[in-house]
PyMOL Python script that loads the backbone (N, CA, C, O; Angstrom):
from pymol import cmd

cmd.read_pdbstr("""\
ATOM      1  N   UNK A   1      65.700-133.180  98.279  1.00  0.00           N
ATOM      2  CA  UNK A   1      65.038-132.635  99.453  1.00  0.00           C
ATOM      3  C   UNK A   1      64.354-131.325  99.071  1.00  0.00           C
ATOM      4  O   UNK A   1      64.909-130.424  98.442  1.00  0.00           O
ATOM      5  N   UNK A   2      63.162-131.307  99.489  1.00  0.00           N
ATOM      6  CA  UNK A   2      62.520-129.610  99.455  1.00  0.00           C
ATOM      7  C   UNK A   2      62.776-128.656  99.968  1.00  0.00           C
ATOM      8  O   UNK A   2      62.740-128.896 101.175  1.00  0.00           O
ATOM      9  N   UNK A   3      63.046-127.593  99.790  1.00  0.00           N
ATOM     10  CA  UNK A   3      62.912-126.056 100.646  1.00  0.00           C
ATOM     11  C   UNK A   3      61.866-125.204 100.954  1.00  0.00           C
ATOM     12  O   UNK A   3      61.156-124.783 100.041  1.00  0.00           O
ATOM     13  N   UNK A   4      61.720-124.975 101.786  1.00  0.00           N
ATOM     14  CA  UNK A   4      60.345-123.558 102.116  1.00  0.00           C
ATOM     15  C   UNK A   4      60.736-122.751 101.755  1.00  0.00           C
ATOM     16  O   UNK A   4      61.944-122.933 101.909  1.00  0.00           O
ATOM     17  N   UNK A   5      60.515-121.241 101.023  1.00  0.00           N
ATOM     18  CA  UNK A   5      60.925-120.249 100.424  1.00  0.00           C
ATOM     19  C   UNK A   5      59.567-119.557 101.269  1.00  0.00           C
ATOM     20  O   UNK A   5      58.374-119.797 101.079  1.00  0.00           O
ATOM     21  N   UNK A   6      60.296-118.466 102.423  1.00  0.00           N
ATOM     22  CA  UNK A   6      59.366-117.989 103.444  1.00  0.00           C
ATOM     23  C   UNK A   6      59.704-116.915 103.402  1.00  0.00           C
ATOM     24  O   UNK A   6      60.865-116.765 103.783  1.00  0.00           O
ATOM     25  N   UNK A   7      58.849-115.424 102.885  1.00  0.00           N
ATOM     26  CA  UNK A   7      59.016-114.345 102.677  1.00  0.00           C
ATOM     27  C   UNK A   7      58.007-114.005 103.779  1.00  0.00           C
ATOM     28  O   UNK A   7      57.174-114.855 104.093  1.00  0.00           O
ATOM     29  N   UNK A   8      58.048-112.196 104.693  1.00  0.00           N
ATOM     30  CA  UNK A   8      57.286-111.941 105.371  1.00  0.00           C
ATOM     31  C   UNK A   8      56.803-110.692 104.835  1.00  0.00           C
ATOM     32  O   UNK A   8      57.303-109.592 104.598  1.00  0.00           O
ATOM     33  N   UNK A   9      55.834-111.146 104.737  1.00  0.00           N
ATOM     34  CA  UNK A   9      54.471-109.761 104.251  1.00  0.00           C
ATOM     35  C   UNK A   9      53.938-109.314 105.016  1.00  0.00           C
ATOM     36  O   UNK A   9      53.097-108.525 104.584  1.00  0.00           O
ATOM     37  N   UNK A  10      53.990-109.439 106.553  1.00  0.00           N
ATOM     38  CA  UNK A  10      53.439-108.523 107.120  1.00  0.00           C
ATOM     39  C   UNK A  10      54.229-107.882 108.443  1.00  0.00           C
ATOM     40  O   UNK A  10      55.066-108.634 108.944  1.00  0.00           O
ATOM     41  N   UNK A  11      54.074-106.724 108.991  1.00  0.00           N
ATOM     42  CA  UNK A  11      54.841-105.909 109.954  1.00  0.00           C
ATOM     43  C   UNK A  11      54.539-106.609 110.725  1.00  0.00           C
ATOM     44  O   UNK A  11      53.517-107.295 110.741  1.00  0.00           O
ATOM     45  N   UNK A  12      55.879-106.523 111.963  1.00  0.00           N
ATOM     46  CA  UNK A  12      55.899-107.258 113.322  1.00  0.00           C
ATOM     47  C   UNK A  12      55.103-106.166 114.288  1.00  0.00           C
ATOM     48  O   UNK A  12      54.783-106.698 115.351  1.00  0.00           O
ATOM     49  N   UNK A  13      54.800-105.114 114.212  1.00  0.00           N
ATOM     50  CA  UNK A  13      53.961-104.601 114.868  1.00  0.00           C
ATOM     51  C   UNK A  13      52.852-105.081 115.318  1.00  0.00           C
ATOM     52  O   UNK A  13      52.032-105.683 114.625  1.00  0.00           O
ATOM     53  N   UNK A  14      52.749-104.840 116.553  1.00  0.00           N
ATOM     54  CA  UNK A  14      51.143-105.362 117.255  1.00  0.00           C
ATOM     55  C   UNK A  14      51.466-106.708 117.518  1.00  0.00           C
ATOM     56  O   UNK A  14      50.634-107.173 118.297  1.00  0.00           O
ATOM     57  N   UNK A  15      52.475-107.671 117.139  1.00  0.00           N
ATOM     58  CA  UNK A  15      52.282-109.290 117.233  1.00  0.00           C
ATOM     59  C   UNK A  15      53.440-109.171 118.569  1.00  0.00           C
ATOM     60  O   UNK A  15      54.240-108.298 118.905  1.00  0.00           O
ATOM     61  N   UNK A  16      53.032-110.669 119.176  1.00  0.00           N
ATOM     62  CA  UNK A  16      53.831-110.957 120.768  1.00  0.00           C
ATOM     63  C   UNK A  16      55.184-110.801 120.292  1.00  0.00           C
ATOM     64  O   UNK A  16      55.788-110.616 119.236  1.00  0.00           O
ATOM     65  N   UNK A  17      55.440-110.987 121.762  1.00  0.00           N
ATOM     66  CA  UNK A  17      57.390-111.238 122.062  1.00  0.00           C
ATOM     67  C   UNK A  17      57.410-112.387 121.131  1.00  0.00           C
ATOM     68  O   UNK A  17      57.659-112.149 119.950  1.00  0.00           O
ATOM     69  N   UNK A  18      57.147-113.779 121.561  1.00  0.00           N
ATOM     70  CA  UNK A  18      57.093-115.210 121.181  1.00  0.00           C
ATOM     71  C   UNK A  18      57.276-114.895 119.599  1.00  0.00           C
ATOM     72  O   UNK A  18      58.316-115.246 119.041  1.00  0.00           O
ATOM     73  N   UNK A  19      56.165-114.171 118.831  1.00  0.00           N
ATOM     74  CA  UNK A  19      55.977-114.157 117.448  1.00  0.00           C
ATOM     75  C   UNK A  19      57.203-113.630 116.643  1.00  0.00           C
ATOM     76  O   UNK A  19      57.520-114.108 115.554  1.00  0.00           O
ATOM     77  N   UNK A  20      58.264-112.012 117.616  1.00  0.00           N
ATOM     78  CA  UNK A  20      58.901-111.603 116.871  1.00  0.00           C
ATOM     79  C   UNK A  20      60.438-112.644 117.530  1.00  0.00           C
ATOM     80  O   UNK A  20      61.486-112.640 116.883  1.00  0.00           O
ATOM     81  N   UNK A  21      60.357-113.113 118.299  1.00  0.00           N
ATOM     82  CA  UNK A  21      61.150-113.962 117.957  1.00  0.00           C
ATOM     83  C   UNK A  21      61.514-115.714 117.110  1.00  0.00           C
ATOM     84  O   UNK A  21      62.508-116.408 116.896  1.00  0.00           O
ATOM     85  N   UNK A  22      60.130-115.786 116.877  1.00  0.00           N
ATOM     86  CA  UNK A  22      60.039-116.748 115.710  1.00  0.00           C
ATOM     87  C   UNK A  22      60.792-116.262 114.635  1.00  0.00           C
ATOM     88  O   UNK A  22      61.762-116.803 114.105  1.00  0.00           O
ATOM     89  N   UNK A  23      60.181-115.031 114.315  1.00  0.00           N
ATOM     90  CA  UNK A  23      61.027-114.258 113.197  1.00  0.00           C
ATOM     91  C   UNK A  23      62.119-114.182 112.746  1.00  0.00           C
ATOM     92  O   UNK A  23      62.603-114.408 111.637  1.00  0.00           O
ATOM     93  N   UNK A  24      62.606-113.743 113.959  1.00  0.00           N
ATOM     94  CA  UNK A  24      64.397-113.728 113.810  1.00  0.00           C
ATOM     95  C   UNK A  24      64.743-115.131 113.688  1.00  0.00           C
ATOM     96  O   UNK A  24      65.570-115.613 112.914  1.00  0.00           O
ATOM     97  N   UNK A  25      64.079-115.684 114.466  1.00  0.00           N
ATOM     98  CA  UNK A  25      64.831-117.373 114.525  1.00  0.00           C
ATOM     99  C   UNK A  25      64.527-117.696 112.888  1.00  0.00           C
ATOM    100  O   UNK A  25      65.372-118.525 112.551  1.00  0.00           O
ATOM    101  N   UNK A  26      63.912-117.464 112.083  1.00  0.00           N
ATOM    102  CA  UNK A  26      63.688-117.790 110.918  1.00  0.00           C
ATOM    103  C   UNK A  26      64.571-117.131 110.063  1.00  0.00           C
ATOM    104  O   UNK A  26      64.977-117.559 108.983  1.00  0.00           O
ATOM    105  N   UNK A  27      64.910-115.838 110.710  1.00  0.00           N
ATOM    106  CA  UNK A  27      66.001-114.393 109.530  1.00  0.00           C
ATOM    107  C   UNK A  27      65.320-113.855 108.914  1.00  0.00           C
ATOM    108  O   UNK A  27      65.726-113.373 107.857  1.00  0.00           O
ATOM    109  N   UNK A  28      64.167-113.729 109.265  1.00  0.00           N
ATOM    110  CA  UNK A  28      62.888-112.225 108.536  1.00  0.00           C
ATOM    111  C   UNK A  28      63.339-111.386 109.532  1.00  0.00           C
ATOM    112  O   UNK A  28      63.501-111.716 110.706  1.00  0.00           O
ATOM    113  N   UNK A  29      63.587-110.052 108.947  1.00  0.00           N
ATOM    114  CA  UNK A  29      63.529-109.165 109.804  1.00  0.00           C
ATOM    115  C   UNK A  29      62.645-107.652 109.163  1.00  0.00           C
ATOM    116  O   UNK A  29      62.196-106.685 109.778  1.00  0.00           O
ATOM    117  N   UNK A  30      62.655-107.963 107.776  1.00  0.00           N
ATOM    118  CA  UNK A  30      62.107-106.521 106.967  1.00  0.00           C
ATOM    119  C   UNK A  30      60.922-106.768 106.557  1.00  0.00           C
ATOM    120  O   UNK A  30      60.728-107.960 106.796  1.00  0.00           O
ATOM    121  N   UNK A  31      60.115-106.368 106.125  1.00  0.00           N
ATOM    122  CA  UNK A  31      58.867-106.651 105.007  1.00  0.00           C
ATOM    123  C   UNK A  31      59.438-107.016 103.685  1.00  0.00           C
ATOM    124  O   UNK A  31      60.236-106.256 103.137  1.00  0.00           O
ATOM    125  N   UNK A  32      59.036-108.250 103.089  1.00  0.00           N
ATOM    126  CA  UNK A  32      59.766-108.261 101.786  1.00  0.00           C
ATOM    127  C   UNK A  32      60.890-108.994 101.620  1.00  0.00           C
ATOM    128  O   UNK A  32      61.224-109.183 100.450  1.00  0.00           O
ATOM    129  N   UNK A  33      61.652-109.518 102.582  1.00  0.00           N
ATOM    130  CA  UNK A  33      62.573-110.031 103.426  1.00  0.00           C
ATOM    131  C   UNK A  33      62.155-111.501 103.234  1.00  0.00           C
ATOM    132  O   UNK A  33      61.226-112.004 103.864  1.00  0.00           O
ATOM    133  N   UNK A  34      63.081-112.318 102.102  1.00  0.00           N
ATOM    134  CA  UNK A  34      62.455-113.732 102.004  1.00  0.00           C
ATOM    135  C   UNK A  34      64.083-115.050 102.637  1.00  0.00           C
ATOM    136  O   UNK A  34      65.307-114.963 102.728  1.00  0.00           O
ATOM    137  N   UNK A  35      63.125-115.989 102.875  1.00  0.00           N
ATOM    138  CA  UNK A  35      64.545-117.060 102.962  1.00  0.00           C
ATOM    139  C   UNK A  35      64.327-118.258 102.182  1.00  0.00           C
ATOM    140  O   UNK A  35      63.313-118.540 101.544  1.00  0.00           O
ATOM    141  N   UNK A  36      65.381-118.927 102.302  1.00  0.00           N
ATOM    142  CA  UNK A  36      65.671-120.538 101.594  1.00  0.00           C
ATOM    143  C   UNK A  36      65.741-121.209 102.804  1.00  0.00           C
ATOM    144  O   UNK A  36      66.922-121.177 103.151  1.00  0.00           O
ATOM    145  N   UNK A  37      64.910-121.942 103.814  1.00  0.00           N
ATOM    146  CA  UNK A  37      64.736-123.235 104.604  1.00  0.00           C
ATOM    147  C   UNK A  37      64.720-124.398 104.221  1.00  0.00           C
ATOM    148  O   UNK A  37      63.915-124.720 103.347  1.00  0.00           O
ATOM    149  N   UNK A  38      65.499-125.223 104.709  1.00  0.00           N
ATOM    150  CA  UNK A  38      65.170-126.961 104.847  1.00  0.00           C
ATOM    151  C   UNK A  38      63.624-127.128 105.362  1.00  0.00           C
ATOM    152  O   UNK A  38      63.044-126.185 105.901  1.00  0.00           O
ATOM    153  N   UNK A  39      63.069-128.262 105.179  1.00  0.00           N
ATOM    154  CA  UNK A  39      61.865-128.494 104.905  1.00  0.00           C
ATOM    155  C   UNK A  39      62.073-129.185 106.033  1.00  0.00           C
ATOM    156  O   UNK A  39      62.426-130.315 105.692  1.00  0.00           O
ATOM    157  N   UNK A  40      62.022-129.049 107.769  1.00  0.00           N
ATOM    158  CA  UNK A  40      62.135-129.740 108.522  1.00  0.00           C
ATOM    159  C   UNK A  40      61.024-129.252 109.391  1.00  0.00           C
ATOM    160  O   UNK A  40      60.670-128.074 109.433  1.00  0.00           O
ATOM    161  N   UNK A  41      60.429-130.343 110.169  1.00  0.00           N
ATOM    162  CA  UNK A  41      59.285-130.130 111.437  1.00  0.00           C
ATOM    163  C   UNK A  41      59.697-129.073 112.058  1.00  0.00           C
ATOM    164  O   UNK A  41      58.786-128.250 111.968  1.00  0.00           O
ATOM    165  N   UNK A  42      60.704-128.569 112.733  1.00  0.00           N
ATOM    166  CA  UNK A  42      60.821-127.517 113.562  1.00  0.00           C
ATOM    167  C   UNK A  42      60.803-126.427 112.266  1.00  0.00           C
ATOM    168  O   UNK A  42      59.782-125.739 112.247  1.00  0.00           O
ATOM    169  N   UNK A  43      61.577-126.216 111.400  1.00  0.00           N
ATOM    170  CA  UNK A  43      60.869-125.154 110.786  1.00  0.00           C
ATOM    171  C   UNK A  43      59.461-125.268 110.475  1.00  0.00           C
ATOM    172  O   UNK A  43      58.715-124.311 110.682  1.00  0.00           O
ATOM    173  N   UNK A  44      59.040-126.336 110.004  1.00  0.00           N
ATOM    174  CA  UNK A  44      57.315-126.174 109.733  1.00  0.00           C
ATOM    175  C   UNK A  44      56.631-125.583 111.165  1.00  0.00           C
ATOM    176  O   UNK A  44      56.040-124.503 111.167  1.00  0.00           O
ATOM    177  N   UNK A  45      56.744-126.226 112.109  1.00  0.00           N
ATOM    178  CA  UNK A  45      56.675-125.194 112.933  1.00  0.00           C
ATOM    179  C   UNK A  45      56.632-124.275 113.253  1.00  0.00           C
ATOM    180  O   UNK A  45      55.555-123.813 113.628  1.00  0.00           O
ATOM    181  N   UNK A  46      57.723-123.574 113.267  1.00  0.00           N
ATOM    182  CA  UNK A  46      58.038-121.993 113.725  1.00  0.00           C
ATOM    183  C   UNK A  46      57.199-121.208 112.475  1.00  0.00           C
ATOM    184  O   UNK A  46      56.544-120.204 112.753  1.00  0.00           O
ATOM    185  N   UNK A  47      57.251-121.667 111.229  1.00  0.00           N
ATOM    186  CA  UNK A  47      56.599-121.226 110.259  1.00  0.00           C
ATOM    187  C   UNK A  47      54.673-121.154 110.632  1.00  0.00           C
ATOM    188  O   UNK A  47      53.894-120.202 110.577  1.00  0.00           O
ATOM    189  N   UNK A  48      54.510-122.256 110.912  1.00  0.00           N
ATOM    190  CA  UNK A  48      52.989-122.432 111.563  1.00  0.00           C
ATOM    191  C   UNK A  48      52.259-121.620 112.567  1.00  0.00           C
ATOM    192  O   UNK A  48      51.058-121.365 112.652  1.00  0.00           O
ATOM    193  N   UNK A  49      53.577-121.168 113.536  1.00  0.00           N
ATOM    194  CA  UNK A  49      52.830-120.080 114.376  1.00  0.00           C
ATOM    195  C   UNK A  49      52.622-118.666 113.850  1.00  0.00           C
ATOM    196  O   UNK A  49      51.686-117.890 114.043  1.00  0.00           O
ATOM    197  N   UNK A  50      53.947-118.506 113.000  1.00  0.00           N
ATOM    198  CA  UNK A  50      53.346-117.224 112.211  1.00  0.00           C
ATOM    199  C   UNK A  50      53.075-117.006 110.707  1.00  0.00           C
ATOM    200  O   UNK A  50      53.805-116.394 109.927  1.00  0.00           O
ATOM    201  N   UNK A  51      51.839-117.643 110.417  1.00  0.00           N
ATOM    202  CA  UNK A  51      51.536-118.148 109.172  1.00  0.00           C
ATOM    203  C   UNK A  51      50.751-116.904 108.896  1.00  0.00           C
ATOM    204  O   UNK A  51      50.747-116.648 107.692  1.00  0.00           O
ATOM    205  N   UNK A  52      50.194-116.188 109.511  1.00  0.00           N
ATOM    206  CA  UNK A  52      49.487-114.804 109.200  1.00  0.00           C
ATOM    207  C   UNK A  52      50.512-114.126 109.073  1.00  0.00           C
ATOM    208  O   UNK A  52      50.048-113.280 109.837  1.00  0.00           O
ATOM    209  N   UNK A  53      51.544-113.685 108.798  1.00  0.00           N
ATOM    210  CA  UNK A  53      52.345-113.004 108.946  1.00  0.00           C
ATOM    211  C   UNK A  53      53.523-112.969 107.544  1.00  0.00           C
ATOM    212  O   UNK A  53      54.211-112.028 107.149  1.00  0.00           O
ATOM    213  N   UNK A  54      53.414-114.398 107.015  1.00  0.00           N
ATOM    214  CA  UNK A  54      54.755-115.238 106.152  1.00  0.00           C
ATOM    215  C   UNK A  54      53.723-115.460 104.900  1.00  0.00           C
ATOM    216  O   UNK A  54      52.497-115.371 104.965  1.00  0.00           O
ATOM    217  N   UNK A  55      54.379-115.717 103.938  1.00  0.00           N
ATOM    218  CA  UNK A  55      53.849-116.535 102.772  1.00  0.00           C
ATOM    219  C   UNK A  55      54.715-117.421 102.698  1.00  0.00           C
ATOM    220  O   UNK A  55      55.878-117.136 102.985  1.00  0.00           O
ATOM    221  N   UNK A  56      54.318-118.878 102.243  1.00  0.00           N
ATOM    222  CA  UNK A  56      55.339-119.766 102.199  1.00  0.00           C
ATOM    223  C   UNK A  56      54.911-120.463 100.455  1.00  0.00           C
ATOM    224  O   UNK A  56      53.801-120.418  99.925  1.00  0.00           O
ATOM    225  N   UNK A  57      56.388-121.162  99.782  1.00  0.00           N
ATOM    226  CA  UNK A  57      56.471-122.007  99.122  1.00  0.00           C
ATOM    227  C   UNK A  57      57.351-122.905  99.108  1.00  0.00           C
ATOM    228  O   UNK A  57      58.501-122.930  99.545  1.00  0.00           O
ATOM    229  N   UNK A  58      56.373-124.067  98.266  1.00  0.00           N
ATOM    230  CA  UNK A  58      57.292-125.131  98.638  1.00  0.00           C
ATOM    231  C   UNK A  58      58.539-125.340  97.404  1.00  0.00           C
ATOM    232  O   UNK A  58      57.914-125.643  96.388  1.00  0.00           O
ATOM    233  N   UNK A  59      59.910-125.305  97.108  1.00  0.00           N
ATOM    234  CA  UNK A  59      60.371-125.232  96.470  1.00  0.00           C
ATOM    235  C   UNK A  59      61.459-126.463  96.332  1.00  0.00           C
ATOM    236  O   UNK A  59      62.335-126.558  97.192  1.00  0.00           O
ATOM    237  N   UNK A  60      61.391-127.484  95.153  1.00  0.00           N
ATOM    238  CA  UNK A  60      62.015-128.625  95.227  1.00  0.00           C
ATOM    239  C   UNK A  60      63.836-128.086  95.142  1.00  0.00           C
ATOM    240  O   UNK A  60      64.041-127.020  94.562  1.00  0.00           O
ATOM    241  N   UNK A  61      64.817-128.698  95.609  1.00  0.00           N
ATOM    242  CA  UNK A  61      65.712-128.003  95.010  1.00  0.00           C
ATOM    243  C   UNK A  61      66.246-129.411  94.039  1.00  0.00           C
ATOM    244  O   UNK A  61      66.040-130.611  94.222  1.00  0.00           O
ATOM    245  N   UNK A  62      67.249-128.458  92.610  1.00  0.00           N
ATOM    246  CA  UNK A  62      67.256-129.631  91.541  1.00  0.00           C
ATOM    247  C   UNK A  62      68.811-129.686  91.475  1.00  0.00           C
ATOM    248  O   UNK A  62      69.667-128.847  91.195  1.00  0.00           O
ATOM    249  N   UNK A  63      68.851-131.187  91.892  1.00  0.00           N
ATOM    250  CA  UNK A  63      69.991-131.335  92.091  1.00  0.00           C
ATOM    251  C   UNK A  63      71.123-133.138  92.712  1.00  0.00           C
ATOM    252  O   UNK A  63      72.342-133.077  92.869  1.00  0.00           O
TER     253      UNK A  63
END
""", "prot")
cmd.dss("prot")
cmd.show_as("cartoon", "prot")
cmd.util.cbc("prot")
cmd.orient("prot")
């Protein structure tokens, strides 16, 4: 199965309610601040609305 490896590069400043709680729902909370996700529609999702905000990769895990 794949993982998203979703780091946030940019400040929650200036962005909606909706946006900074995508965030948290994801566990970004700092600049620089990366995670290990399952590769599932609702995360692609939540990832999709704040795609200006995240860098994403796709990372196979080996195993």
């Amino acid at each position: 199965m794949t993982h998203l490896k979703v780091t946030l590069s940019r400040s929650q400043i200036g962005c909606t309610q909706e946006q900074r709680a995508t965030l948290r729902g994801l566990g970004l909370r700092k600049i620089g601040a990366a995670r290990l996700l399952e590769n599932t529609p609702s995360v692609r999702g939540m990832v999709k609305s704040v795609l200006h905000m995240v860098q994403v990769e796709e990372v196979s895990s080996g195993g």
